[in-house]
N, C-alpha and C positions, 0 to 999 in steps of 0.2 A: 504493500500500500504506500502510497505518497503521502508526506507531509498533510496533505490537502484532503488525503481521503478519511486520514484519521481525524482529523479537526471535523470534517462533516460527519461522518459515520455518530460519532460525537454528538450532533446535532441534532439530528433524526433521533438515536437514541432518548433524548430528553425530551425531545417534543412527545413524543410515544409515550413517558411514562406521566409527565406535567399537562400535555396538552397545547394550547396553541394561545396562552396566556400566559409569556413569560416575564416574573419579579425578577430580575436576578440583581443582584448584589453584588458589588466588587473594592477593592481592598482602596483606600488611597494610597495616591502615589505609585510607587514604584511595583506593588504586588498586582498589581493586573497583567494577566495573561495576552496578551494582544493579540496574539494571532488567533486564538480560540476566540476570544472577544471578540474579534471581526468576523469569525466563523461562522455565529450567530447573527452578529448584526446584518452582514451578505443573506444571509438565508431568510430574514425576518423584511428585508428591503425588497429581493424575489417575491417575496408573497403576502399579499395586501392582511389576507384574512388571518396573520399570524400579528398578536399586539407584544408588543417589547418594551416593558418598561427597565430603563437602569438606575440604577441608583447608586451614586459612585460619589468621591470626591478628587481635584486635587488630578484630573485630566493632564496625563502630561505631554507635550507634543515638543517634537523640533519647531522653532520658529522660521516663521517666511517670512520673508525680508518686504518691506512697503514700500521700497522705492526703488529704483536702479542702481543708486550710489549702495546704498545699503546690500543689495543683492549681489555685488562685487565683490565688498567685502564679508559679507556673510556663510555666503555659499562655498565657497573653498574651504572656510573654518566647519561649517556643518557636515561636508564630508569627509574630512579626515576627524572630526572630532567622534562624529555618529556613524557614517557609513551610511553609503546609498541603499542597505539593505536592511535598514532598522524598520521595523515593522508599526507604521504609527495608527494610529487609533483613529479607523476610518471616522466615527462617529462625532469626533473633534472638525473633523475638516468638513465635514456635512452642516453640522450646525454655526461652527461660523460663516460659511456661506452661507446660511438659510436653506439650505436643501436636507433639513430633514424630514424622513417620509412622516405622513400624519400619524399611522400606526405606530411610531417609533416613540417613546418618549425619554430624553435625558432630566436625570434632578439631580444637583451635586449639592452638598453641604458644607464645599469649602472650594473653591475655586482657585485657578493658578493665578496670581493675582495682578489685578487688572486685565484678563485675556477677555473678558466679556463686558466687559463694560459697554452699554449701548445696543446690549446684544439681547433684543426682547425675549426669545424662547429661555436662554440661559437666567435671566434676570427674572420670570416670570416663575420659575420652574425652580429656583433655588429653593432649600429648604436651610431655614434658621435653625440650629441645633446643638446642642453643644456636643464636642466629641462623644461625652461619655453616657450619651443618650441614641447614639446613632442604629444603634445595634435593636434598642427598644423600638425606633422607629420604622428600623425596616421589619420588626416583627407586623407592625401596624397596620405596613404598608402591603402587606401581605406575600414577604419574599416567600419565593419558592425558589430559588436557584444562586448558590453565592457558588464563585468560583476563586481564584489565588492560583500564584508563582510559587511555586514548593522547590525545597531543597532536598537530595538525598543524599544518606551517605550514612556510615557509620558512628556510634557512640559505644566506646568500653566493649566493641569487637559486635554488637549488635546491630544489624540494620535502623534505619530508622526516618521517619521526615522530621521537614522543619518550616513551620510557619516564617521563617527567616526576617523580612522586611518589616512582613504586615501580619502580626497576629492580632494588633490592637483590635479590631470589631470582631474578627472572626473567633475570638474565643468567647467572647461576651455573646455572639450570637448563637455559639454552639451549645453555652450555657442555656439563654434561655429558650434555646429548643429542645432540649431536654426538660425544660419544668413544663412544657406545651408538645407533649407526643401528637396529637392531633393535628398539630401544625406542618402539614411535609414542604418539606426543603431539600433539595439535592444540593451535595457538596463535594464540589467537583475542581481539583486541583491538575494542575501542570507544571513539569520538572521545568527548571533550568539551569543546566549544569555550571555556571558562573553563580549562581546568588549561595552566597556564602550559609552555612549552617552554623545556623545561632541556636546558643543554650537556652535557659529557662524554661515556661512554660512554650516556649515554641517547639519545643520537639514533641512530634506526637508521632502514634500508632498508626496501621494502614490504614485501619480499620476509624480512623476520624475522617479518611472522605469516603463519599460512597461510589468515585472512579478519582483515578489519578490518570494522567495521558503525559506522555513518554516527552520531552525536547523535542518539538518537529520542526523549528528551524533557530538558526546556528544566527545571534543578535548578542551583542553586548548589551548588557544593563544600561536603561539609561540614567545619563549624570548629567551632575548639575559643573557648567564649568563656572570656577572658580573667579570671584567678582571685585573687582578691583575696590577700595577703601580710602574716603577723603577725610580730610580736618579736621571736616565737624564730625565724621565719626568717629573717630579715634579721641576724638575729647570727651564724647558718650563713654565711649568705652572708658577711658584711664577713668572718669568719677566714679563707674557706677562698680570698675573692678576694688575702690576702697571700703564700698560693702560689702562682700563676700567674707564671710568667717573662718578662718584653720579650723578645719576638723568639722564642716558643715557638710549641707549638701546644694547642689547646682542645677537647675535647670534654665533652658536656654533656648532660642529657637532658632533662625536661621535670616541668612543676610548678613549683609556688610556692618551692622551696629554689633552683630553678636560677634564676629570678626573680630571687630575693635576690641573687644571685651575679650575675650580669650587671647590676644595678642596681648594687652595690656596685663590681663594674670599673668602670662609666660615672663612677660618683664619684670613685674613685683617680685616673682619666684627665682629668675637667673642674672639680674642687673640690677638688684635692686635699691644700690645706691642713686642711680640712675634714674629709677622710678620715683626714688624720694624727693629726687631734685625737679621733677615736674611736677609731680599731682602736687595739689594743695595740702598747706598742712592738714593734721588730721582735724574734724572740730569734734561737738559731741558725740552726733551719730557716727562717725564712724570711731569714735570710742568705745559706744555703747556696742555696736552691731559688726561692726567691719574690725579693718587694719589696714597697716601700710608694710608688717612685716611680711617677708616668705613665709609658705604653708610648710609646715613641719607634721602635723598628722595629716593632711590632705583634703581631698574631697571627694565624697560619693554622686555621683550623677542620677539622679533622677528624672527624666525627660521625656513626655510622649513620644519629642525627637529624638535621636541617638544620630548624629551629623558629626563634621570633620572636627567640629570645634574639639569636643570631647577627644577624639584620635589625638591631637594635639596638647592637651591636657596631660593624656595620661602618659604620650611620648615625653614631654618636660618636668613627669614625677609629682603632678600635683593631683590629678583625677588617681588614688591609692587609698583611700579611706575604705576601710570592708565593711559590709553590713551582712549577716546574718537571721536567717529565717528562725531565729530560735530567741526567743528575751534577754535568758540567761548568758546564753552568748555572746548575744548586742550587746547588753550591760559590760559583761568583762572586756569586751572589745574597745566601748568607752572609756573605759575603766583604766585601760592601757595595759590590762590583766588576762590576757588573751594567752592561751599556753601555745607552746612557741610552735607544736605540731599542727595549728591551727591556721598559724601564721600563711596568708597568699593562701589559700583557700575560699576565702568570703568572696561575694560580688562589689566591683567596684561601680555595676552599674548598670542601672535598671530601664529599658528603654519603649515604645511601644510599636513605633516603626520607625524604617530608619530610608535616611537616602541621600546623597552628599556624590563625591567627586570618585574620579575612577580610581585616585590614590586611596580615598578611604575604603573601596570593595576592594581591594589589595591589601589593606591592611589586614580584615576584617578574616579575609579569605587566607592570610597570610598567621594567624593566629596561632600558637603552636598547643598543646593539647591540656598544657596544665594553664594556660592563660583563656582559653573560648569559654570553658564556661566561667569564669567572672564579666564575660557581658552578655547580660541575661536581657532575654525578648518577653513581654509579657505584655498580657489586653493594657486597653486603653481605660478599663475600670478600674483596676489596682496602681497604673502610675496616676493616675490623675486624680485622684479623689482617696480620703479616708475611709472609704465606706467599706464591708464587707465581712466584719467579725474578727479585723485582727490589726484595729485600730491603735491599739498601744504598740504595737510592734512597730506599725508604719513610723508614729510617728519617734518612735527612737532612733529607727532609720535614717529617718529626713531630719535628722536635727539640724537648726540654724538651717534651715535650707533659703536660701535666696532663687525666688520664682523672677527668671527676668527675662521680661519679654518687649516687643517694640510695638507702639502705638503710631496714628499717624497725627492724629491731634489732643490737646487734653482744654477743657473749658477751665475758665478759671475759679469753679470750685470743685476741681479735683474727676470731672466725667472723663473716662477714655472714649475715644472713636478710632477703633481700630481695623474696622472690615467695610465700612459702606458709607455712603456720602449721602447729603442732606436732602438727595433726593429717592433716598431709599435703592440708587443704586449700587450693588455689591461689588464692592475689591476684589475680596479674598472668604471670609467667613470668619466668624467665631472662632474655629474649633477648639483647642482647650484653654485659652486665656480667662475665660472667666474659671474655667475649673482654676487651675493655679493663682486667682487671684482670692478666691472664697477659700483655697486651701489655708493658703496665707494668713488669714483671717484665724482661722479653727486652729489653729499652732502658737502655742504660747511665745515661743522662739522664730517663727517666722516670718519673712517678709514681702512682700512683693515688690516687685521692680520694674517702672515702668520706662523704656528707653525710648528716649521723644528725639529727634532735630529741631531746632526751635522755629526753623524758617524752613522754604520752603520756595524754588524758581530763583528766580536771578533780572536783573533789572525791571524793566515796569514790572512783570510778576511774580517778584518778590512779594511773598505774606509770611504769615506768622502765622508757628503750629500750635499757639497758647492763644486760644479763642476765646472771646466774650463767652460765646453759647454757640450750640449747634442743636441742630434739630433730631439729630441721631446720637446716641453713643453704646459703645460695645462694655464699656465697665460702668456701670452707675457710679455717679459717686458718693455714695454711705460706701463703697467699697474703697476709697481712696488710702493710698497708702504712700510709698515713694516715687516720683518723678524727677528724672534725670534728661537732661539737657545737656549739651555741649558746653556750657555757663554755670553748671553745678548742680546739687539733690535737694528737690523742696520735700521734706516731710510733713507729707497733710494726716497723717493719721489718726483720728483723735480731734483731728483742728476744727477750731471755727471757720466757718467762710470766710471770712477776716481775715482770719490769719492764714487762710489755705491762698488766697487769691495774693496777699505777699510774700508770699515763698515761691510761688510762681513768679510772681514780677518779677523777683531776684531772679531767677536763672532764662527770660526771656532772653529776646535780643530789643536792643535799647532803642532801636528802630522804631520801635511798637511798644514799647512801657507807656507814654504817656495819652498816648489813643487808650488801652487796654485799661490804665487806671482811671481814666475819667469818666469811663464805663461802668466801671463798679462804682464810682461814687455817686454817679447820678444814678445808681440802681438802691445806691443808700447800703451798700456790700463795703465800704469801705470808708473809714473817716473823711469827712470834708477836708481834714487840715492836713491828712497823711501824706508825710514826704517818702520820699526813695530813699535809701541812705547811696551815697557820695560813691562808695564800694562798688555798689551792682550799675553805674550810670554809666561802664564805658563794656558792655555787654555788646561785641563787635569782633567780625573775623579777622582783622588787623591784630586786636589784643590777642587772639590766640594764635597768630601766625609769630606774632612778637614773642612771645614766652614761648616758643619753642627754641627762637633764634638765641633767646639769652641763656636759655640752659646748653644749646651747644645738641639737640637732641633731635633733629631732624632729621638724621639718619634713622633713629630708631621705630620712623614709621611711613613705611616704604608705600608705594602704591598698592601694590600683593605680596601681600605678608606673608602667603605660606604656598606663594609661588604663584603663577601663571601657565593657562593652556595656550594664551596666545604668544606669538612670538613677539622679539622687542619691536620689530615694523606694525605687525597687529597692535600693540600697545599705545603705538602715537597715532596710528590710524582712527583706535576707537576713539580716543580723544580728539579727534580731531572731528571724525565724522558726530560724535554727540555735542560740538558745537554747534556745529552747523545745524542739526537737528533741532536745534532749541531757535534757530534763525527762521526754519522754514516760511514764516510767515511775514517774513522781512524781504522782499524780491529787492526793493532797490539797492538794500544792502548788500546783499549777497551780490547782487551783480558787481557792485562795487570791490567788492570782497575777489573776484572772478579776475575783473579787469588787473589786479595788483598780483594775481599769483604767479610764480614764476618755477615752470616745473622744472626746469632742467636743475635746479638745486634739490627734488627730492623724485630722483627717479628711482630710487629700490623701492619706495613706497608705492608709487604709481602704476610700478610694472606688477607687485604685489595687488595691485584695484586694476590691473588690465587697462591702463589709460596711457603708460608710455609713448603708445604710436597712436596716439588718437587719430580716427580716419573721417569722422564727420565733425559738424561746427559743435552738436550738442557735447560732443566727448573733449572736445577742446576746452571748451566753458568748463566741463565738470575737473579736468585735468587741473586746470586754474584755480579754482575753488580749490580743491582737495588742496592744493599746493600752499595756498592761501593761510586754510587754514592750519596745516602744519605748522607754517613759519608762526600764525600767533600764538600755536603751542609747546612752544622750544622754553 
């Protein structure tokens, strides 16, 4: 049989036993089967009178390039990065074109973010949720069919699979279809002999699906490539790494702020003189809560994510901190009383799905046999929540845990808006932030952390990410806790509006202080007479360009920290071309911009975008432009 005949044979099979209304259920991110996914989808778009509903999050696709400049450089990085044989998710390229069939229907609950904005089926179809509800909803929603990217291979000389990526919903679902026999559900998995085999609860029996279907074609995992890090993030990151505790635990999410933050721990931990000589002295909180010293017990990871940050972590000796599934253990473990045969036994870390760069499935896969199972895969109900009868345990586990995650705007009493905009259009989703921020809450030793930019665009669309008010937010705020800026940590926890709305003023950008405060006072949020203090009045990316330069530390925070997939030409290309893109609506400029550029001074770049020999007037222009903008970015 053919790759092709097994994925249909497959198909037929299930319609036969389900019928010709299929729920099916699929993993976020990286745990979707694709070529089986499409297997179905082809078969379901063949035939009107079959209805398909999916229910997925976190749709990943190669991207397509919007313009021609971009398609230049895009597309030679997309296929040596992916290969022209990656297998993409027909149902992604249907619905952003609008061509999906009316039988068909997509609902995701956390979207790649920004990829549908504007996109009515996508946006109409979303489902608000929190991660650790998902699994209850597709019971609702009456799945009959979930499927997954399964691992196999050995454990302790035993065969075995492995939920590997994605066991987050798939165990919470298996759970509750067990307490609901009458509910049928086929579960139906597929090998892939790259996706690494992770310990904890993701190792199961054969006998947890009800078929497994063999590799039928030969696709690297897809990755995320690695994203270059500015200024203002990296000032996110150095404050928010002085609250982190020795001997806590970490969760974290993904992007260039969480970057900055695990770049900026690797510093406190191996230069740390270094580190002292930037970050700000220490004040209260991070007396109370943090430090500026290196971690000496370490830290345990707790994270629905498990990404590069972590890999990095525990390569630099600070992700070491072990927890154990036993009290008495924990305890002695704290204790520092741990017997020594125990010693590098414990997990350093608990994750719920994972997905990052090709070096991290190298690591992961690279794991030798006494280190795999200290990083354990488990649902999305046990990392993200206290609940489930063994609450004390959790929380000695997660001691001091610092939950920190990135918002895109906060109001000035303390509301997060981190998934959707004020027209109830969706980013991204929910998915576990508000869990880790009500965790935060329920932990005596806990915090949340919330990592903001304070601005946002650049000349006339230049705003500010610390708002009067908005019409949507993703954290209330009764949940407020700490906010972190590029400008420093307002703790609202506790505070009065009052007091929450100038702790924010402090760490704005000063740009927008005296708009932002004359707003709260005509709201009567804020005393008539209340000044600024003298300190927070020069909140400006000059001051922090300046205080790098006087400590002598601008090497210490490179553009890609922990490497790059583009080459050094790709690297001033992007920059150059994400000027320009910030222009596109400037023509006279840009012409302008065209008229001045001079290729013959950057031709490895050129012949790299295919414009070297330009042969028509419009590749001349774009060669001029491209060239243009190079030189402003030298």
């Amino acid at each position: 049989m053919t790759a092709d005949d097994i994925l249909d044979a497959c198909v037929e099979r299930t319609l036969e036993r389900l019928g010709r209304h299929l729920v099916m259920g699929l993993p976020l991110g990286l745990g979707k089967p694709n070529p089986l996914v499409n297997a179905f989808y082809r078969r379901a778009k063949r035939d009107a009178d079959i209805r398909l509903d999916i229910v997925t999050a976190l749709s990943l696709d190669v991207p397509d390039p919007s313009s021609d400049l971009e398609a230049r450089f895009i597309g030679p990085f997309l296929e040596r990065f992916y290969s022209s044989d990656y297998p993409r998710l027909e149902y992604v390229g249907d619905l952003v074109r609008r061509e999906l069939p009316d039988n068909i229907r997509i609902s995701e609950f956390y979207l790649q973010s920004g990829s549908q904005l504007r996109n009515p089926l996508a946006q109409r179809r979303y489902i608000s949720s929190n991660y650790t509800h998902v699994a209850r909803d597709l019971l609702d929603r009456g799945v009959n069919l979930a499927m997954q990217t399964v691992a196999r291979g050995e454990v302790d000389g035993r065969p075995c699979l492995s939920l590997a990526c994605n066991p987050d919903v798939t165990l919470d679902l298996k759970r509750l279809l067990a307490q609901h026999p009458e509910h049928r559900c086929l579960l139906i998995g597929q090998e892939h002999p790259e996706l690494p085999l992770m310990h904890g609860d993701a190792l199961v029996g054969e006998d947890f699906f009800d078929e497994v279907l063999p590799a039928t074609h030969d696709y690297r995992l897809f990755a995320l490539p690695r994203s270059p890090v500015g200024l203002q993030d990296y000032w996110v990151g150095l404050h928010a790494s002085t609250l982190v505790a020795d001997g806590g635990t970490l969760q974290i999410g993904i992007g260039s702020l969480s970057d900055a933050l695990v770049h900026a721990l690797i510093l406190r931990q191996k230069d740390n003189d270094r580190y002292r000589a930037i970050v700000p002295e220490a004040d209260a909180l991070v007396g109370a809560i943090g430090s500026h010293a290196p971690f000496e017990r370490g830290l345990y990871g707790a994270s629905e994510m498990f990404m590069d940050g972590f890999m990095h972590l525990y390569r630099a000796g600070i992700l070491c901190r072990e927890v154990f599934d036993d009290e008495a253990l924990q305890a002695q473990a704290d204790a520092g009383r741990l017997p020594e045969s125990l010693a590098g036994t414990g997990a350093v870390m608990d994750g719920a799905f994972f997905l990052g760069t090709r070096e991290f499935y190298r690591f992961l896969n690279e794991l030798d046999a006494s280190e795999r199972p200290r990083f354990r895969m488990t649902s999305v109900g046990k990392v993200n929540q206290l609940y489930g009868g063994r609450e004390q345990l959790d929380i000695a586990q997660r001691r001091h845990a610092r939950f920190i995650n990135t918002c895109m705007m906060v109001t000035a009493t303390g509301a997060a808006v981190s998934d959707g905009l004020e027209n109830h259009q969706v980013v991204s989703g929910v998915g576990g932030q508000y869990n880790f921020v009500a965790m935060a809450h329920a932990m005596d030793d806990g915090r949340s952390i919330l990592m903001l930019r304070s601005t946002r665009g650049s000349g006339d669309a230049l705003a500010s990410n610390v708002v009067w008010q908005y019409p949507h937010s993703t954290i209330p705020r009764h949940l407020r806790d700490i906010v972190v800026t590029e400008y420093g940590v307002a703790d609202l926890r506790g505070r009065s509006d009052e007091e929450c709305i100038a702790a924010l003023l402090a760490i704005c950008d000063s740009r927008f202080q005296d708009g932002l405060m004359e707003q709260a006072k005509s709201a009567g949020k804020l005393a008539s007479d209340y000044r600024l203090p003298d300190a927070v009045r020069n909140n400006t990316p000059e001051r922090l360009r300046r205080a790098l330069t006087e400590t002598g530390a601008e090497d210490q925070f490179p553009e890609y920290p922990f490497g790059s997939d583009f080459t050094e030409v790709e690297q001033r290309l992007a920059r150059a071309l994400k000027g320009l893109k910030g222009m596109q609506d400037k023509r006279l400029k840009i012409l302008a911009m065209a008229l001045k550029g001079k290729p013959q001074e950057h031709r490895e770049a050129l012949e790299r975008m295919g414009l070297a020999e330009p042969s028509s007037l419009r590749d001349r222009l774009q060669a001029r432009l491209v060239a243009a903008a190079l030189a402003g970015n030298r």
